[in-house]
C-alpha positions as CSV (number, residue, x, y, z in Angstrom):
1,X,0.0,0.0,0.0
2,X,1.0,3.7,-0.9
3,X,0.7,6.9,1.1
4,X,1.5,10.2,-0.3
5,X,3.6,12.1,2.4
6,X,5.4,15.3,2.4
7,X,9.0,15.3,3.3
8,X,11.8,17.9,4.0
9,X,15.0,16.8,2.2
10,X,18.1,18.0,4.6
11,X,18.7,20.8,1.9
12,X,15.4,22.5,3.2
13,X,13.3,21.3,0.1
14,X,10.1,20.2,-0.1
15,X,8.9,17.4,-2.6
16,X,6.0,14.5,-2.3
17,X,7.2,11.6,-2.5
18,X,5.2,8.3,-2.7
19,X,6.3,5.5,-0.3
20,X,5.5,2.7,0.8
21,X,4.7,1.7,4.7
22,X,8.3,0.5,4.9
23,X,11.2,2.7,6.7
24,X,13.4,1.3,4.2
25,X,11.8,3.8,1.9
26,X,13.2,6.8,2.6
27,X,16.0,8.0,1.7
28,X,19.2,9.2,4.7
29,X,18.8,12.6,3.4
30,X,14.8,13.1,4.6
31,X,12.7,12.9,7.6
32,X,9.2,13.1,8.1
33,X,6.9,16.0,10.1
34,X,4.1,15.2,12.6
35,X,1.2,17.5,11.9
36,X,1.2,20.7,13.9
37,X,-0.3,20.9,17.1
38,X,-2.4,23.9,17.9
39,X,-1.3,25.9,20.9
40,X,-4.2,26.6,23.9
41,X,-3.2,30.3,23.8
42,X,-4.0,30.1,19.6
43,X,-7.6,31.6,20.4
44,X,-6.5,34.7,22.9
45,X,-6.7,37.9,21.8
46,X,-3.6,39.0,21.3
47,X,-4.4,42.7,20.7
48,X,-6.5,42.8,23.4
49,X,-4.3,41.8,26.2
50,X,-1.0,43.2,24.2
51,X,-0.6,46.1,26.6
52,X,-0.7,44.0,29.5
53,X,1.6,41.6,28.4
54,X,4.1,44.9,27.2
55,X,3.2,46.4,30.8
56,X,4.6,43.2,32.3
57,X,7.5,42.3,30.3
58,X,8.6,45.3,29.5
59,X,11.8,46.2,31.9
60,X,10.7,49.9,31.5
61,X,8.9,52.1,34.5
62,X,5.4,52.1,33.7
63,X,4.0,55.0,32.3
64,X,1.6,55.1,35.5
65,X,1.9,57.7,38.2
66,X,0.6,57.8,42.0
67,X,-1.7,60.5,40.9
68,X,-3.6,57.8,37.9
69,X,-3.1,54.9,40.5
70,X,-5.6,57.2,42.5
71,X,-7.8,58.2,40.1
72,X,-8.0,54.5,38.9
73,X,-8.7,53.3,42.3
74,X,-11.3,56.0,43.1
75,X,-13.3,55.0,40.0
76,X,-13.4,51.8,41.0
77,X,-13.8,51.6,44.5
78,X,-14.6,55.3,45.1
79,X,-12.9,58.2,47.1
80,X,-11.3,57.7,50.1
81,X,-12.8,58.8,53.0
82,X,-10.0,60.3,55.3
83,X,-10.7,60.3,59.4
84,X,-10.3,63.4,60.9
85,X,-7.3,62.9,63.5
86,X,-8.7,64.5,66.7
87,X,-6.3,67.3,67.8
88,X,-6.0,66.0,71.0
89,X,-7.2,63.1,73.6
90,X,-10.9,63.1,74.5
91,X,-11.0,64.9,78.2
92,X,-11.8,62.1,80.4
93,X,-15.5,62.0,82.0
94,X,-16.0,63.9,85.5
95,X,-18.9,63.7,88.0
96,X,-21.5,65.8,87.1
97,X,-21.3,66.7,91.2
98,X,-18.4,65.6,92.7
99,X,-19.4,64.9,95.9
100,X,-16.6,65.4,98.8
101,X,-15.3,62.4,100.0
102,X,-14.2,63.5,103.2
103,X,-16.8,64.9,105.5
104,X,-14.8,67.9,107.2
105,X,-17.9,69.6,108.9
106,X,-18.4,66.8,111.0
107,X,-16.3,67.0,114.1
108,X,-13.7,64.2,114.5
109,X,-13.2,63.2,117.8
110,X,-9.3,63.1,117.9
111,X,-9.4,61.1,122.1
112,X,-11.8,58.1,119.8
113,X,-10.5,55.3,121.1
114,X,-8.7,52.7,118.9
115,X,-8.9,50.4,122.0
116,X,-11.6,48.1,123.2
117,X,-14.2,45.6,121.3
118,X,-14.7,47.1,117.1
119,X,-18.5,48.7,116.2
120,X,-20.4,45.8,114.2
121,X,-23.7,47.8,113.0
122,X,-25.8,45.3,111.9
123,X,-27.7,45.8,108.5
124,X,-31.6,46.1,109.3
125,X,-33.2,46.4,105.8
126,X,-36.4,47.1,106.9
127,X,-35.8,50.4,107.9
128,X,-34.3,50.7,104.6
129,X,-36.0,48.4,102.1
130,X,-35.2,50.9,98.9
131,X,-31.6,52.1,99.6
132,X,-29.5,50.5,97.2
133,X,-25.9,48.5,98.0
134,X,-22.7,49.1,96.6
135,X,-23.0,45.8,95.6
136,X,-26.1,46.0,93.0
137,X,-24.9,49.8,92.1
138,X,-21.0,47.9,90.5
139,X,-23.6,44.8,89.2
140,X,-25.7,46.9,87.5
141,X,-23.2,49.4,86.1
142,X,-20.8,47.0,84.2
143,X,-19.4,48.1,81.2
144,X,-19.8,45.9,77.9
145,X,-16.4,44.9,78.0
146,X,-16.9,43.4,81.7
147,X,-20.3,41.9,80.6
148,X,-18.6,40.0,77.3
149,X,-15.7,38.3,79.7
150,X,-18.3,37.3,83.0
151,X,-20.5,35.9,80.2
152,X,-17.5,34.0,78.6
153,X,-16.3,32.4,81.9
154,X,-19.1,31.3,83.1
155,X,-20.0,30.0,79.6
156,X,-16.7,28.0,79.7
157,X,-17.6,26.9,83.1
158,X,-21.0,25.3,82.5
159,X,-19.5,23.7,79.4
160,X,-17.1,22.0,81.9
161,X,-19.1,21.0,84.5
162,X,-22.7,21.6,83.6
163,X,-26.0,23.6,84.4
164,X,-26.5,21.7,87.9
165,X,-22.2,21.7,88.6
166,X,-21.7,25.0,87.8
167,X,-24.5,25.9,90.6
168,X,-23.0,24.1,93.0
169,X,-19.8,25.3,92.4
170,X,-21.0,28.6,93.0
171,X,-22.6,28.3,95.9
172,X,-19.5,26.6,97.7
173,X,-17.7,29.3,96.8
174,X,-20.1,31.6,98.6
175,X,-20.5,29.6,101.4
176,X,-16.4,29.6,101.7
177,X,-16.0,33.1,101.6
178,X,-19.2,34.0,104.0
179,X,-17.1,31.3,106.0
180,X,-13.4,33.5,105.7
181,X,-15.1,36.5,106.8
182,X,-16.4,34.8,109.7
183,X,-13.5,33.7,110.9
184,X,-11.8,36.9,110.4
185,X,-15.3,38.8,112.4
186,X,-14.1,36.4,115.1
187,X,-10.1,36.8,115.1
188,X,-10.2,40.4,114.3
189,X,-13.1,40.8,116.9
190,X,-11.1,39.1,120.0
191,X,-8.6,41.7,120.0
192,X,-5.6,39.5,120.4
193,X,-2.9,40.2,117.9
194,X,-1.8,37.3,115.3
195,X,1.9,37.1,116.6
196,X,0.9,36.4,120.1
197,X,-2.8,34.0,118.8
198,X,-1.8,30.7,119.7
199,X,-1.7,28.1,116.7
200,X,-3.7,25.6,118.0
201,X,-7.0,27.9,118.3
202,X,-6.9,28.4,114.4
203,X,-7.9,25.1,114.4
204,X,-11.7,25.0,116.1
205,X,-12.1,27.3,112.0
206,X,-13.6,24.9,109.2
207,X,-11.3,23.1,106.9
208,X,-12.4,25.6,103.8
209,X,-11.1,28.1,105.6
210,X,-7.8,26.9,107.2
211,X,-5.8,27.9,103.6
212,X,-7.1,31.7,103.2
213,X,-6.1,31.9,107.3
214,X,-2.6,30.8,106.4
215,X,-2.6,32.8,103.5
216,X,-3.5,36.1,105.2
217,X,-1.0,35.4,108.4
218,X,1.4,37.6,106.8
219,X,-1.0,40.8,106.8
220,X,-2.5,39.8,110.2
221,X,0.6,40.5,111.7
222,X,0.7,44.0,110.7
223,X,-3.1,44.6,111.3
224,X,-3.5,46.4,114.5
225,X,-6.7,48.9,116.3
226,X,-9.5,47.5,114.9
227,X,-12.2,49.8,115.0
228,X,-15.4,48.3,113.1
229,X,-15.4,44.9,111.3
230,X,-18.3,43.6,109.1
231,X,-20.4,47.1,109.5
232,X,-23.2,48.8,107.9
233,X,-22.3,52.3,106.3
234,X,-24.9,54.2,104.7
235,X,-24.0,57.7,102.8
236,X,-26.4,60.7,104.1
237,X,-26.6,62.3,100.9
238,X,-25.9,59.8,98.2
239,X,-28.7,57.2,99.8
240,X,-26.4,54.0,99.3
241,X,-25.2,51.5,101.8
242,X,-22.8,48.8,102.1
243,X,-21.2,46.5,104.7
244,X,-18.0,47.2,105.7
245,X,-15.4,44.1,105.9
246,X,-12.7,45.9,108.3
247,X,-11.5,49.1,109.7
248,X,-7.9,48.7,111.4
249,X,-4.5,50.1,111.0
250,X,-2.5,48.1,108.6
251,X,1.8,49.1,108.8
252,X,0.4,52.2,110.9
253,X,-1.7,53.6,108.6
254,X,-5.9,53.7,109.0
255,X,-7.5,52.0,106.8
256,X,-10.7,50.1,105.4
257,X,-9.8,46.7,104.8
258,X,-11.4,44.6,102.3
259,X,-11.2,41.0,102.1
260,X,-11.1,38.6,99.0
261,X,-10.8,34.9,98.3
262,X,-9.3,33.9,94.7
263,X,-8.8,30.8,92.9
264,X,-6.3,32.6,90.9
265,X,-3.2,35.0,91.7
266,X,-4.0,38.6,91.4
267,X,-0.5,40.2,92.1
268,X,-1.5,43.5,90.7
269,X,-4.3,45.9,91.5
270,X,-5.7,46.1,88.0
271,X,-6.0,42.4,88.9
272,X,-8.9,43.2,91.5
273,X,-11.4,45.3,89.0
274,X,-14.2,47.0,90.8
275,X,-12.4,46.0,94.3
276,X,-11.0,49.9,94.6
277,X,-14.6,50.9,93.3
278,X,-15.9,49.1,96.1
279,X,-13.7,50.5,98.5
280,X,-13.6,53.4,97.9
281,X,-17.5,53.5,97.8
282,X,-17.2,52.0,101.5
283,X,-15.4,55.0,102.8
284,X,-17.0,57.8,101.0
285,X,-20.3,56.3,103.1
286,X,-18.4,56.2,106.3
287,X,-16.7,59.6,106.3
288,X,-20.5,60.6,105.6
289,X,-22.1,58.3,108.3
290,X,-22.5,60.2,112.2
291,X,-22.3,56.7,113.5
292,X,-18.7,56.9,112.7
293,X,-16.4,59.5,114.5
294,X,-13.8,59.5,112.0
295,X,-12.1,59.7,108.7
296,X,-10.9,56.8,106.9
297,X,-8.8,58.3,103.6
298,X,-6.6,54.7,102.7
299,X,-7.7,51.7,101.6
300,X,-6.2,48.0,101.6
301,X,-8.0,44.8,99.5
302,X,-5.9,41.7,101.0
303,X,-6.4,38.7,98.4
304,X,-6.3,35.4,100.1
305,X,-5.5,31.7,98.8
306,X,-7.2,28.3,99.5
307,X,-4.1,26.9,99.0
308,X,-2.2,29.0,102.1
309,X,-0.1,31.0,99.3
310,X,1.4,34.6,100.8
311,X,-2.0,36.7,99.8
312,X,-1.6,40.2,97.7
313,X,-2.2,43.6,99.7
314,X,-3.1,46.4,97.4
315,X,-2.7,49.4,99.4
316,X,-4.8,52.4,97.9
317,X,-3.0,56.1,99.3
318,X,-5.3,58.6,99.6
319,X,-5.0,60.3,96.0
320,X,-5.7,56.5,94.8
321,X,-9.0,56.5,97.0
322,X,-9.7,60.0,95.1
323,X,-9.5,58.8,92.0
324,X,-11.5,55.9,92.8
325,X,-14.4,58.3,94.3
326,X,-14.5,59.6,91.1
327,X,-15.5,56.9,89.8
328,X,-17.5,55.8,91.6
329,X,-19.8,58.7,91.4
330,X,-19.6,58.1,87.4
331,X,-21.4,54.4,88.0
332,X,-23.9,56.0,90.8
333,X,-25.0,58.7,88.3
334,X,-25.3,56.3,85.5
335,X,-27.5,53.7,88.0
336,X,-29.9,56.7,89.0
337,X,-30.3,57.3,85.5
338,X,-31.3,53.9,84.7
339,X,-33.7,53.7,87.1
């Protein structure tokens, strides 16, 4: 059989020639060609794309300035719309009354004695069922931010121990620290300093408790003139209350003590959030209760351990306690206006 096929002689010419199927056929001097494949760019438009392709070969700086790169961009995406840079830091927010902490017109009775048994008023809520506690006030004026990171841990905590685990865990921790201050009511209470208590009568406290007592040793040995422990303080003026933990000398200094219980180290005071809030509310309302003779200006939250690890004291100097106030008045203004 006979096929016609075109071959390329080595001097470049071109000639049919009729062969048959046999290689023998062709002569040294020839070779055959495959038929040409067609390329998968063969249907691009060249002229279309050309002046990207020159634009991106090309070893040239393109033609293109920042001023066209905007007026590209700004058709296509629009202008940009430029913040104005404030000219300087917002002023920070201020009472719309700032209230005086200190209550200077009352007379302080400089001979009050430090000595003898600590005032304990007792909280009797029926002659004030609508006066509002420090407590709620701080629970009611959380910011967002607080709000998102209580709602994240105790998410994280019901998802590792459940609805009915996470209650109970709860409540032990309340019934633990309602335990610590106890204890400390009684220690505090007895008048006996912490350097000369002997050991053996720490034990008659419950087992929850024996870890935060050994954590707090430290600061009990510099606590001395206990004047009020676990008392009610109500602000004249302001109409909120609260339950003082402590009133003593701490290193010398007066000061209203308040007591914590953490799971967690809190070495700094930023660890403690509201806590100087708190305290601060506390002694605004004593300064300004006339069942208290005197000034308390410093404060001192003591953060105790279950496992007996040195607590944290947080002293707050009386510019601190200020500053605090301050504050403090921000969140009662904001809770009267919610109500």
């Amino acid at each position: 059989m006979l096929t016609l096929k075109r071959v390329v002689c080595v001097g470049g010419t071109i000639a049919p020639l009729c062969t048959a199927l046999s290689a023998s056929s062709f002569s040294a001097g020839c070779f055959l060609i495959a038929p040409k494949r067609l390329s998968p760019y063969s249907s691009v438009d060249s002229e279309r794309y050309s002046s990207l392709v020159k634009s991106v070969m090309s070893s040239r700086v393109s033609a293109q300035t920042p001023e066209t790169l905007q007026a590209e961009d700004d058709h296509i995406y629009g202008p940009v719309v430029k913040a104005q840079t404030p000219s300087s830091r917002p002023e920070p927010r201020v009472p719309k009354t700032l209230h005086p902490f200190l209550h200077l017109k009352e007379t302080v009775d400089p001979e009050y004695p430090e000595s003898g048994p600590p005032a304990r008023i007792s909280l009797n809520r029926a002659s004030r069922p609508l006066v509002p506690s420090v407590t709620r006030i701080l629970q009611q004026t959380l910011s967002p931010e607080q709000i998102f990171y209580l709602d994240r841990w105790k998410r994280k905590m019901i998802a590792e121990l459940g609805e009915e685990g996470f209650k109970e865990y709860s409540q032990n921790l309340f019934r633990q620290g309602k335990l610590f201050h106890s204890a400390l009511e009684d220690i505090l209470a007895s008048g006996a300093t912490w350097k000369n208590r002997n050991p053996s009568e720490t034990s008659e406290y419950p087992p929850e408790v024996q870890g935060y007592l050994e954590s707090i040793s430290h600061i009990l040995e510099d606590v001395t003139a206990v004047r009020a422990t676990e008392s009610t303080v109500h602000h004249d003026t302001l109409n909120y209350l609260g339950i003082v933990d402590c009133v003593a000398r701490y290193r010398g200094v007066l000061c209203l003590i308040d007591w914590k219980t953490s799971e967690k180290p809190k070495p700094f005071l930023g660890n403690t959030y509201d806590n100087p809030v708190q305290v601060a509310a506390y002694a605004g309302a004593l300064n300004n209760d006339g069942n208290y003779k005197y000034q308390v200006e410093n404060g001192l939250i003591v953060v105790a351990y279950k496992d007996g690890s040195p607590a944290h004291a947080h002293q707050l100097s009386s510019e601190l306690m200020l500053e605090y106030w301050k504050t403090w008045l921000l969140r009662l203004e904001e809770f009267t206006e919610q109500r």
